[in-house]
Backbone bond lengths (Angstrom), bond angles and torsions (degrees), N, CA, C in turn:
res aa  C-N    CA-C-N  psi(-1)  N-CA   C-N-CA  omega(-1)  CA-C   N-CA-C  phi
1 X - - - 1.466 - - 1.520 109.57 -
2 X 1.372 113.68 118.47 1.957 111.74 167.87 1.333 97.05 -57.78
3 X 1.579 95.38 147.12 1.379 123.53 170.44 1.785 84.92 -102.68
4 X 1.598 99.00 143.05 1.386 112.03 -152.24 1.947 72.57 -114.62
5 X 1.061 136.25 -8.82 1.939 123.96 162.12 1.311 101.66 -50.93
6 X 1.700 112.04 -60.07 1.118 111.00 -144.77 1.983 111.67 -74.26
7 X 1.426 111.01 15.37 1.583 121.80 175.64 1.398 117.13 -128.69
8 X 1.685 113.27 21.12 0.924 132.23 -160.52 1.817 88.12 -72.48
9 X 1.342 114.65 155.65 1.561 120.01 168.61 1.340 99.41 49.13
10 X 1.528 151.01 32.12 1.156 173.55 128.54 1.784 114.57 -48.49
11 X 1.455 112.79 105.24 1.927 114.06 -179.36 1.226 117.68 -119.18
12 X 1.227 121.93 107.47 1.318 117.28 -177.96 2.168 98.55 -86.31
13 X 1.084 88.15 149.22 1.815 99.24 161.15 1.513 91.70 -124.25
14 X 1.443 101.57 143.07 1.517 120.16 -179.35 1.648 100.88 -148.42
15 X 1.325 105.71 111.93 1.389 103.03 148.52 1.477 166.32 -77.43
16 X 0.767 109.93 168.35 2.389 77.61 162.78 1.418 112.76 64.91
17 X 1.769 98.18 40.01 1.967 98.80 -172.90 1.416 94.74 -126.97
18 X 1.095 127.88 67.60 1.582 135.70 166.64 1.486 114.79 -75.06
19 X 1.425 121.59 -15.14 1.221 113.85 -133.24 1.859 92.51 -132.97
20 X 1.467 142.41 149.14 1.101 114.66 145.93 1.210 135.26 -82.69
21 X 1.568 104.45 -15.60 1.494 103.98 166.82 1.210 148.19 -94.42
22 X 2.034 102.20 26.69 1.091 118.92 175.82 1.282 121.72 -74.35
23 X 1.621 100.31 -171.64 1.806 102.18 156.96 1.677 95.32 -87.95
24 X 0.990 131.55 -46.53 1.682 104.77 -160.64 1.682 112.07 -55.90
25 X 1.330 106.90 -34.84 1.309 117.38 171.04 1.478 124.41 -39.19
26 X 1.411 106.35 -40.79 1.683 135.67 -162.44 1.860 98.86 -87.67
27 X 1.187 95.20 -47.24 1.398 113.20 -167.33 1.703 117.15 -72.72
28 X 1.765 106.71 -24.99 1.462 109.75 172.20 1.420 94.35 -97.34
29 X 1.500 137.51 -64.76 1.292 105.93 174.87 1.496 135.71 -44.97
30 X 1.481 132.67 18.22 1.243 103.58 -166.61 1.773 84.26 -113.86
31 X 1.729 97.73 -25.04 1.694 111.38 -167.43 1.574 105.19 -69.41
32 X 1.397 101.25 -13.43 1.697 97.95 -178.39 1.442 109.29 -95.61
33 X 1.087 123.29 -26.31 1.651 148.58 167.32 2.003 90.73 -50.52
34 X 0.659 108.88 -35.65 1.768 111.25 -168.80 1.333 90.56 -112.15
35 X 1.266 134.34 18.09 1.444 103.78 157.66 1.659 123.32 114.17
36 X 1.507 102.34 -20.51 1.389 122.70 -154.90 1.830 101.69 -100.84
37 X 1.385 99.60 128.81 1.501 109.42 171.40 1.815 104.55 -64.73
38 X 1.683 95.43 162.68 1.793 85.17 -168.03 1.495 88.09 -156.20
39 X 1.164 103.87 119.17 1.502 139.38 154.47 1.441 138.32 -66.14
40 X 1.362 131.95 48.17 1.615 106.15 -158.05 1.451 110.74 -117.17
41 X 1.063 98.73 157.61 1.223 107.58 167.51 1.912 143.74 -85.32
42 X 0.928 155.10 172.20 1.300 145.93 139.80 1.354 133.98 -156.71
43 X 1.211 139.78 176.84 1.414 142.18 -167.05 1.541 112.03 -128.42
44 X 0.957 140.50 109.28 1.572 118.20 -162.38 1.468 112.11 -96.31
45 X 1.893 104.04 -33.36 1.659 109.30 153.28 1.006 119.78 -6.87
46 X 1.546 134.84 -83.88 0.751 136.88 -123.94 1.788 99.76 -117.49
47 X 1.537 107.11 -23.85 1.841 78.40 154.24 1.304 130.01 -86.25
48 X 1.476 111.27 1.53 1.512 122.57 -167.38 1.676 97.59 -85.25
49 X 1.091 144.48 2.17 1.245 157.78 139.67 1.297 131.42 -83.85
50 X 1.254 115.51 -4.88 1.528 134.72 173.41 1.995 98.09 -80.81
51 X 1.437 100.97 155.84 1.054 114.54 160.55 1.487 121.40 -40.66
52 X 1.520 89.00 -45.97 1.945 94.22 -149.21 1.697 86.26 -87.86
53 X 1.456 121.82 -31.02 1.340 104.49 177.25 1.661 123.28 98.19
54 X 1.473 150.17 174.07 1.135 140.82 172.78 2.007 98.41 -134.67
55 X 1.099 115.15 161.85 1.208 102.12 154.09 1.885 102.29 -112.26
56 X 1.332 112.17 168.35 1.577 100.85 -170.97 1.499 114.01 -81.03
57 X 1.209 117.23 -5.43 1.572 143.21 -175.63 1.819 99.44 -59.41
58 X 1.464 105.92 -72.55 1.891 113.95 -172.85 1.168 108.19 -20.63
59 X 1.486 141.10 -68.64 1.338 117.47 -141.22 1.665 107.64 -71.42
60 X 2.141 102.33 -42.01 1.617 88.79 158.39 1.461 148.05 -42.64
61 X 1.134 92.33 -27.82 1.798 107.28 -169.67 1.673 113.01 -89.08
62 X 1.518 107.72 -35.25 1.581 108.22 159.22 1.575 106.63 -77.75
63 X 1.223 154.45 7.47 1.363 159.08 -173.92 1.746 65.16 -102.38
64 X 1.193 114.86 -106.07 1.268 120.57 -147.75 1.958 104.96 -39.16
65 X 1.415 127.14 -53.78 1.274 102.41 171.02 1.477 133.16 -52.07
66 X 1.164 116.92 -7.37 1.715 126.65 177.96 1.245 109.27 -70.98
67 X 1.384 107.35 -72.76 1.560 132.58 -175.91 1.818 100.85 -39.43
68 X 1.290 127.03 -47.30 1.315 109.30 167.04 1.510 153.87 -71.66
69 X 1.272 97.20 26.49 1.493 138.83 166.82 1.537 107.02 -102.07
70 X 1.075 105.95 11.31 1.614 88.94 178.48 1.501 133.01 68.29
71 X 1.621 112.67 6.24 1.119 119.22 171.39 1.199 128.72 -111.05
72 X 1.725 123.98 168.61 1.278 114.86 -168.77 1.437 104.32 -85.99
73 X 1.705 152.59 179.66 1.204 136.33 -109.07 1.946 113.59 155.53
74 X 0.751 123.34 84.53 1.678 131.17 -153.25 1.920 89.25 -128.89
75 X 1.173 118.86 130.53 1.551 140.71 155.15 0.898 116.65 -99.59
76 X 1.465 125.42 120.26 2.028 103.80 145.73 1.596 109.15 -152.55
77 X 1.194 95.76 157.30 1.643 117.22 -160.90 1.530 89.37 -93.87
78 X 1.390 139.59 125.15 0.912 168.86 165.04 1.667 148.05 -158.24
79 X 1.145 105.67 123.69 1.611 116.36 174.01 1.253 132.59 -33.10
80 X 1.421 145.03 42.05 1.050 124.58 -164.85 1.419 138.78 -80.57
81 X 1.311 105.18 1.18 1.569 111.27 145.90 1.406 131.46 -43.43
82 X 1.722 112.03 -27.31 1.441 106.33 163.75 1.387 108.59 -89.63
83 X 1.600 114.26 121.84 1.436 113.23 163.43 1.092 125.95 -30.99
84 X 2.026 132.34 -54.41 1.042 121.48 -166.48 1.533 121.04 -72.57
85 X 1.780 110.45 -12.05 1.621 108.90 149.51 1.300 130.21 -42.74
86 X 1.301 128.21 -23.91 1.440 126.86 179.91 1.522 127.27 -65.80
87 X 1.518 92.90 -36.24 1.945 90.88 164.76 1.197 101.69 -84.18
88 X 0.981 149.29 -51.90 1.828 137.70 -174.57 0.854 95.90 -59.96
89 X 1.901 155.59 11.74 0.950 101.28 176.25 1.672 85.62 -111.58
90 X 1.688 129.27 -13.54 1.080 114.76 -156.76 1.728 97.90 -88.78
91 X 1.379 89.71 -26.30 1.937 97.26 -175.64 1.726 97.65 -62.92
92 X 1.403 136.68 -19.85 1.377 125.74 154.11 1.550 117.09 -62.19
93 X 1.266 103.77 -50.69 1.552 104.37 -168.33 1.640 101.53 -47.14
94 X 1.378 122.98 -54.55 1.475 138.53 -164.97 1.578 87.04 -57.12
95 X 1.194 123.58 -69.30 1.827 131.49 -150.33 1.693 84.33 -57.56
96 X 1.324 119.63 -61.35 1.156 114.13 -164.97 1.980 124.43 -78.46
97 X 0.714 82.08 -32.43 1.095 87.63 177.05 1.897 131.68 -123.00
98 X 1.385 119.30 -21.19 1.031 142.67 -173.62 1.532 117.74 114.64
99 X 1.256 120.56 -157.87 1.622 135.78 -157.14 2.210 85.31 -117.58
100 X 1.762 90.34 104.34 1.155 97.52 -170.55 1.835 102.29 -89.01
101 X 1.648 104.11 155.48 1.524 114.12 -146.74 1.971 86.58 -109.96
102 X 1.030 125.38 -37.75 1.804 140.58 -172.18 1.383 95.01 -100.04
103 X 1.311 112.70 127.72 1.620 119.24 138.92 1.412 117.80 -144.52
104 X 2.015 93.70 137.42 1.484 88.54 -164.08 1.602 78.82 -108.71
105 X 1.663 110.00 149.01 1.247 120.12 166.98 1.630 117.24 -107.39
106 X 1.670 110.21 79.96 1.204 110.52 171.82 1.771 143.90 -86.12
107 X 1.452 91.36 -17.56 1.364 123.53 161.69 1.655 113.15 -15.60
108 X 1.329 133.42 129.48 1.198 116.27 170.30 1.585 123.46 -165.80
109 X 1.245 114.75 145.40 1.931 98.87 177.57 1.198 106.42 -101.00
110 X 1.646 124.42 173.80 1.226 111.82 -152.12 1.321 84.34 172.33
111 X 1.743 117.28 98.90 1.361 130.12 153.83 1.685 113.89 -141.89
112 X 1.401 101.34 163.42 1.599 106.80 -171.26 1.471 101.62 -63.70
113 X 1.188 142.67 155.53 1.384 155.85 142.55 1.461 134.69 -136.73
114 X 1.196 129.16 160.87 1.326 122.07 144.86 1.235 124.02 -166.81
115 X 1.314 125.21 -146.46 1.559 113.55 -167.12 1.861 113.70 -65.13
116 X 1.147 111.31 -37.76 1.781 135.14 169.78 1.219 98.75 -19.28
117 X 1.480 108.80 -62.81 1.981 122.61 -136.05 1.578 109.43 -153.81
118 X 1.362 98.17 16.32 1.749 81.06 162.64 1.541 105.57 -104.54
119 X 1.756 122.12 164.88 1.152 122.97 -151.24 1.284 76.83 -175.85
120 X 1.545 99.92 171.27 1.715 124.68 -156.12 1.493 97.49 -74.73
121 X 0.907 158.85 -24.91 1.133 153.83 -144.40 1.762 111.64 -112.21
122 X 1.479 110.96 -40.72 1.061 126.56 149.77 1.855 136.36 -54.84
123 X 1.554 90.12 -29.85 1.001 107.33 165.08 1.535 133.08 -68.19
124 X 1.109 91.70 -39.24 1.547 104.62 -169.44 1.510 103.79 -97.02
125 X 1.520 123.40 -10.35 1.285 106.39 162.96 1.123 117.94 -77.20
126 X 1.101 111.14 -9.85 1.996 112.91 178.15 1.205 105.04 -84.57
127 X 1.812 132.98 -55.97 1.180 147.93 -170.99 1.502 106.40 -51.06
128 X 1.984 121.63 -29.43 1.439 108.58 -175.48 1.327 114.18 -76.15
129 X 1.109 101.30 -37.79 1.677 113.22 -173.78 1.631 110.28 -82.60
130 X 1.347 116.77 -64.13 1.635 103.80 177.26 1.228 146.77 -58.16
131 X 1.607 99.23 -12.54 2.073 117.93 -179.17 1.397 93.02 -139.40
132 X 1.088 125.88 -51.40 1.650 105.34 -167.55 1.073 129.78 -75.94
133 X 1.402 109.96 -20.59 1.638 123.85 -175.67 1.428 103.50 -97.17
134 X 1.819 131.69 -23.18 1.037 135.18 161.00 1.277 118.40 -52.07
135 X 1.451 102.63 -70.09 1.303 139.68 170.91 2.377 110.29 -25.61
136 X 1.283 98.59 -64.00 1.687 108.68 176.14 1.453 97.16 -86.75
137 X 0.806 137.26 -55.62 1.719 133.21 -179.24 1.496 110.45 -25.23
138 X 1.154 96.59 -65.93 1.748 116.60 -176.80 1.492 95.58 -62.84
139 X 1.429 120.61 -58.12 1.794 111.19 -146.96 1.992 88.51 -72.87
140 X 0.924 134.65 -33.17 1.410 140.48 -177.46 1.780 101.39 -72.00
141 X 1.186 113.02 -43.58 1.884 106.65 -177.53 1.761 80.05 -59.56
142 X 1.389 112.78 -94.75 1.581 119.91 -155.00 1.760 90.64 -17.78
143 X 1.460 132.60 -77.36 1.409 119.30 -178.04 1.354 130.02 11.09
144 X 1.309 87.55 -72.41 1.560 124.36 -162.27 1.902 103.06 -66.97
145 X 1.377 94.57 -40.36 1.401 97.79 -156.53 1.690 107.14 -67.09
146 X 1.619 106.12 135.42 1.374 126.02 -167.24 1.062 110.10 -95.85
147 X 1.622 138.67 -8.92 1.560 115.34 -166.18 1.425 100.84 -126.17
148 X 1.466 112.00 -172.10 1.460 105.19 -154.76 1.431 97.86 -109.76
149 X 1.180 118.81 3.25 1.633 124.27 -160.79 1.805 105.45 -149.85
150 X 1.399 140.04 153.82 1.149 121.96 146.04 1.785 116.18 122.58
151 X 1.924 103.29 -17.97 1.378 111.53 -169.13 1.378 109.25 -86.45
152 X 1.123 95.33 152.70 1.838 109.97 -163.02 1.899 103.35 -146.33
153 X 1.716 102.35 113.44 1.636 111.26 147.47 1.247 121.12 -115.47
154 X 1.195 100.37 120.13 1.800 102.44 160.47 1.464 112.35 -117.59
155 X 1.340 99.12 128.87 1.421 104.39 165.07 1.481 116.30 -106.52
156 X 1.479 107.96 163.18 1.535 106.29 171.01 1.204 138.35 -108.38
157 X 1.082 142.82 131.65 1.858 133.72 -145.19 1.476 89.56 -150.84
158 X 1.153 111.66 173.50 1.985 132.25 -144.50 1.549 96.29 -126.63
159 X 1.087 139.01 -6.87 1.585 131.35 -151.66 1.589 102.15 72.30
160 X 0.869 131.96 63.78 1.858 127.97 172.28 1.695 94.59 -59.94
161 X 1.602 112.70 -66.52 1.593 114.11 176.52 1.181 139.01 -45.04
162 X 1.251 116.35 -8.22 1.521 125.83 -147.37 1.896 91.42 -107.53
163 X 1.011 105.24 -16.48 1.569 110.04 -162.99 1.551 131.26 172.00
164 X 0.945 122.70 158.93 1.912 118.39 167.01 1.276 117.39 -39.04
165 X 1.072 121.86 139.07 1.621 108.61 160.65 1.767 97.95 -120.06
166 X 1.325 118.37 93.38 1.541 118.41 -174.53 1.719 97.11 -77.22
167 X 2.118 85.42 148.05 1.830 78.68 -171.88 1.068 139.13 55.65
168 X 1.568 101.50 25.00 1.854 123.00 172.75 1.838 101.64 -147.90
169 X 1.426 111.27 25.98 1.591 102.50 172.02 1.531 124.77 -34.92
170 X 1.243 101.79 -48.56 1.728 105.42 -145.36 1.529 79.55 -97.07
171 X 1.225 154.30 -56.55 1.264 159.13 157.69 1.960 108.44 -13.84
172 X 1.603 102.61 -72.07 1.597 99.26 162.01 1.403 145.93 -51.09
173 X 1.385 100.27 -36.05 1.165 118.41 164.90 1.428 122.96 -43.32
174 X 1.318 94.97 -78.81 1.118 127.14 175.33 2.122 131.00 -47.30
175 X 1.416 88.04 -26.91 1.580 119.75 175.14 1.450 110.38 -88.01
176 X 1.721 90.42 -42.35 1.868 87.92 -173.92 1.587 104.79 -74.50
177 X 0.964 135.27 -12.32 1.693 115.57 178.89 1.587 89.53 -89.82
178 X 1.155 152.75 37.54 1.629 140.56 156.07 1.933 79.28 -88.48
179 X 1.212 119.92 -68.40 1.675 85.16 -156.71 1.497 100.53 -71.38
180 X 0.725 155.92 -85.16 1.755 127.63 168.00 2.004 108.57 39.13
181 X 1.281 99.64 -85.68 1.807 136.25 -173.45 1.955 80.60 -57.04
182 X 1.419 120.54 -66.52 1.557 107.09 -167.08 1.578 138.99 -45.88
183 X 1.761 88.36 -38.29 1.490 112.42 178.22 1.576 111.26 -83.63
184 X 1.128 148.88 -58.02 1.593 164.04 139.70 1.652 105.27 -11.07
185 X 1.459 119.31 -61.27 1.637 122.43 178.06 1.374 103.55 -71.95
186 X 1.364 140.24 -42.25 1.200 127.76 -178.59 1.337 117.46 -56.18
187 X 1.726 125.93 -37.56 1.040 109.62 175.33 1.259 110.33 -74.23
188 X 1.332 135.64 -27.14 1.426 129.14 -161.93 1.928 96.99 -73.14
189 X 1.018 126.49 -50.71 1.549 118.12 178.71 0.950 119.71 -89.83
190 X 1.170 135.75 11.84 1.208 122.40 154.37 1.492 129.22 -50.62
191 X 0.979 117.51 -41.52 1.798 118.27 148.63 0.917 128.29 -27.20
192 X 1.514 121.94 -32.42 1.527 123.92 -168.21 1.762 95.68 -112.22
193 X 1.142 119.39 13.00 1.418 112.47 172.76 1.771 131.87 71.64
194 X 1.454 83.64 47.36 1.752 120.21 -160.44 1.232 107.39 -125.20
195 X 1.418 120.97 109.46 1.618 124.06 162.43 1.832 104.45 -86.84
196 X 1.191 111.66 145.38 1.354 98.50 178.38 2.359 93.79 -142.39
197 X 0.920 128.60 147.81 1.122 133.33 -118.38 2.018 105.51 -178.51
198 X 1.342 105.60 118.38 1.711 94.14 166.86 1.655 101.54 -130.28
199 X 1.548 109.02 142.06 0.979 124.11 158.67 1.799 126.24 -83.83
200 X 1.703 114.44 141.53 1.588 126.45 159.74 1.115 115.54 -87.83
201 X 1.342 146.71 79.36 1.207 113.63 -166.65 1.563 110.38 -99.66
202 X 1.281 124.40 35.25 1.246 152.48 168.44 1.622 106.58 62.23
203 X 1.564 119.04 -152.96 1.175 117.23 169.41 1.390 122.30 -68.71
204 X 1.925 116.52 120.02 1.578 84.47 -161.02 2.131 67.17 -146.24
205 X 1.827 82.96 143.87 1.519 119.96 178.05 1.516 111.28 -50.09
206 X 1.272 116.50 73.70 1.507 127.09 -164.01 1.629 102.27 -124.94
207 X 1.401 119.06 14.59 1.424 130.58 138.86 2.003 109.16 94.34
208 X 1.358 80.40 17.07 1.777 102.35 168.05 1.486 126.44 -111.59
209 X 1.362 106.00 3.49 1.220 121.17 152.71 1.740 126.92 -89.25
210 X 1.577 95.91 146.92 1.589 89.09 178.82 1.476 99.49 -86.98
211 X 1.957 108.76 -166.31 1.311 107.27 145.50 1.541 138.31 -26.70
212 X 1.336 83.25 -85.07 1.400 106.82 157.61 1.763 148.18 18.72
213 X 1.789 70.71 -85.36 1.648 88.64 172.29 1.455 101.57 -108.97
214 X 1.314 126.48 -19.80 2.070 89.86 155.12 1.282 120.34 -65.24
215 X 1.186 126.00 -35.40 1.650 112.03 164.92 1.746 131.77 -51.07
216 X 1.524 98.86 -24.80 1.010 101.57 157.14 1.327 127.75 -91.15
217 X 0.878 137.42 -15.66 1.324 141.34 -176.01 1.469 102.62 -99.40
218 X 0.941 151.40 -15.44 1.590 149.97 159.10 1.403 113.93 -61.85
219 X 1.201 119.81 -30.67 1.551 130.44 179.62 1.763 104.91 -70.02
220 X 1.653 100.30 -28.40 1.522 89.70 174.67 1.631 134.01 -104.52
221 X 1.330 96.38 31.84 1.745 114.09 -169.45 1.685 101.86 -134.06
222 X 1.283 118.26 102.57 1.648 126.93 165.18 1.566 126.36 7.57
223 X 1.692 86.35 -55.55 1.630 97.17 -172.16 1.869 97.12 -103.69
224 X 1.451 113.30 41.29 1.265 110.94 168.74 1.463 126.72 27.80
225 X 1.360 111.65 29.83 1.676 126.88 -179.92 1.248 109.22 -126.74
226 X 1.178 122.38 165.55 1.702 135.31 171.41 1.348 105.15 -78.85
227 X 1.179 116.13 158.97 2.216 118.89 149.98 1.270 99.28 -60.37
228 X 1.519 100.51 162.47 1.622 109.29 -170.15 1.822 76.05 -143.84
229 X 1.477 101.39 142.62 1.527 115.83 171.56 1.218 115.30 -43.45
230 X 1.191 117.89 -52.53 1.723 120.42 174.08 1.573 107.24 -59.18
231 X 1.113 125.99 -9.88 1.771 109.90 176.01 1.228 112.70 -92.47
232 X 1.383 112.19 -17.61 1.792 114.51 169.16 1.471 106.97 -74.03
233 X 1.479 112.81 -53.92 1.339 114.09 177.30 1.193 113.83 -66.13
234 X 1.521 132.40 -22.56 1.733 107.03 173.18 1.664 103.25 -53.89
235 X 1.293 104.66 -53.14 1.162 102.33 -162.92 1.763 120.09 -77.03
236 X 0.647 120.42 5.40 1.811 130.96 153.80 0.660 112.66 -83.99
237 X 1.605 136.49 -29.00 1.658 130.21 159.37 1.482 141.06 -62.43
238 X 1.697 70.48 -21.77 2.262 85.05 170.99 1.479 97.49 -82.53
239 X 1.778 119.31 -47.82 1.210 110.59 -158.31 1.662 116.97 -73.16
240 X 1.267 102.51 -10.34 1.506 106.19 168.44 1.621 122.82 -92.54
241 X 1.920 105.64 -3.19 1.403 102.84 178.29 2.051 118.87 -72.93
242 X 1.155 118.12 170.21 1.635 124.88 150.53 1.515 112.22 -34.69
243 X 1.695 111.69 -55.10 1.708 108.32 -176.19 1.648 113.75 -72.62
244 X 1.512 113.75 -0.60 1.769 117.60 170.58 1.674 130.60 -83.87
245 X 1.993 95.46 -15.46 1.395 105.96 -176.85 1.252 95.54 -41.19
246 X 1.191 155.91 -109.65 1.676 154.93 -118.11 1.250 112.30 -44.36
247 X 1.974 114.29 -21.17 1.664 103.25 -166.81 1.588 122.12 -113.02
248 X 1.012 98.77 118.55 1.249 102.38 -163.45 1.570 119.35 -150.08
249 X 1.321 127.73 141.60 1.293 151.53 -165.09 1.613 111.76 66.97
250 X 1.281 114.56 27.43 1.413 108.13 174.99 1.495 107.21 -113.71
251 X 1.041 117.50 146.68 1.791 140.97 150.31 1.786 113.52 -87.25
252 X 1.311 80.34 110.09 1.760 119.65 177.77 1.378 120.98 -95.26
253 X 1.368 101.17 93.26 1.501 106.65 175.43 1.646 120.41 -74.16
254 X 1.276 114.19 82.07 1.466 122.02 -174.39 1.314 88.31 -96.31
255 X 1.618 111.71 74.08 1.835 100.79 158.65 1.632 111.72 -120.59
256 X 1.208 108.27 54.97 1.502 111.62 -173.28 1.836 122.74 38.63
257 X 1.467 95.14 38.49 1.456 87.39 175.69 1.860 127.56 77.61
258 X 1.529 90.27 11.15 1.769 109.72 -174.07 1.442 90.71 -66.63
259 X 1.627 102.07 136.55 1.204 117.15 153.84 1.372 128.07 -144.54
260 X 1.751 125.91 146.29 1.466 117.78 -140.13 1.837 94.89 -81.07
């Protein structure tokens, strides 16, 4: 059981939590469950054009599931496709909350493509959000970050290595330079007392699947089940604990053993 002292004055920023049936969703409730103040962000644009959709209710209702952990608890709806959002958003986190020590970069774009029909424009909506906004997010947190011990990035990545992702070009692409960005930044902060770290947490039941294809996709995982949000977030909770300092610059395929 965490001792919820030892995360005392502890801030996570989390992005990419529009949704309740995401991982960012999973991932700030579990960090507040342990103790941890929680920061997140979201965009509703852009799931409100998604299949699966938002209702406008979530970001209140995960505000309100946080807060009953006893922790403090900050929302905001913001763009982060524009670069110059990135200091407004951390110079809030600080005003409001303090000089946050965790950031998970879950944030992400996510449309079909491939060689046919992708084009510059398509491109670069993936490229702002999956590397560039990763990419300055992170190198600006480490900045910021004040203590000598305790800093934590995780980002989140799909298995790009593990296999094809057909009809996910600009998405892979674009995903596969985060472990690139994981391994390269870890050594650079490590000085400042920063593990930085990306999670796979493979195909996981985050409510953009049909029938369909979870039936298909269960046939290709051991324990014949999907990921469930909480299995990414258990494991972002170790990698952001005191007993995770040692691990660092690796990409962790915690996808239950999925294979294509």
């Amino acid at each position: 059981m965490v001792n919820k002292k030892s995360n005392e004055n502890r801030i996570a920023l989390v992005t990419g939590t529009s949704r309740l049936k995401g991982i960012g969703a999973a991932v700030c409730k579990k960090l507040a469950e342990e103790g941890i103040d929680v920061f997140f962000t979201y965009w509703s644009r852009y799931d409100a054009k998604q299949k699966w959709g938002i209702e406008e209710s979530e970001p209140a209702i995960l505000k309100s599931q946080i807060e009953k952990h006893d922790v403090r608890c900050v929302k905001r709806e913001i763009d982060l496709s524009n670069p110059d959002n990135i200091k407004v958003l951390l110079d809030e986190v600080v005003e409001k909350l303090g000089t946050p020590s965790i950031l998970i970069n879950n944030a992400c774009h996510s449309t079909t493509s491939n060689y046919q029909d992708i084009d510059s424009k398509l491109m670069d909506n993936h490229y702002n959000i999956n590397l560039r906004l990763t990419t300055l997010l992170s190198s600006n947190f480490a900045r910021i970050f004040d203590k000598k011990e305790g800093g934590r990035i995780i980002n989140l990545s799909s298995g790009q290595f593990k296999g094809p992702m057909k009809n996910e070009l600009a998405y892979a692409v674009t995903k596969g330079g985060v472990d690139a960005l994981t391994i390269t930044l870890a050594a650079e902060v490590a000085s400042k007392g920063i593990t930085v770290n990306t999670v796979n947490p493979g195909p996981t039941d985050t409510g953009w699947m049909d029938q369909t294809t979870k039936e298909e996709l269960k046939e290709k995982f051991p324990f014949k089940r999907l990921g469930r949000p909480k299995d990414a977030a258990n494991l972002i909770s170790f990698l952001v604990s005191k007993e995770a300092a040692w691990i660092t610059g690796e990409v962790i395929n915690s996808d239950g053993g999925f294979y294509n």
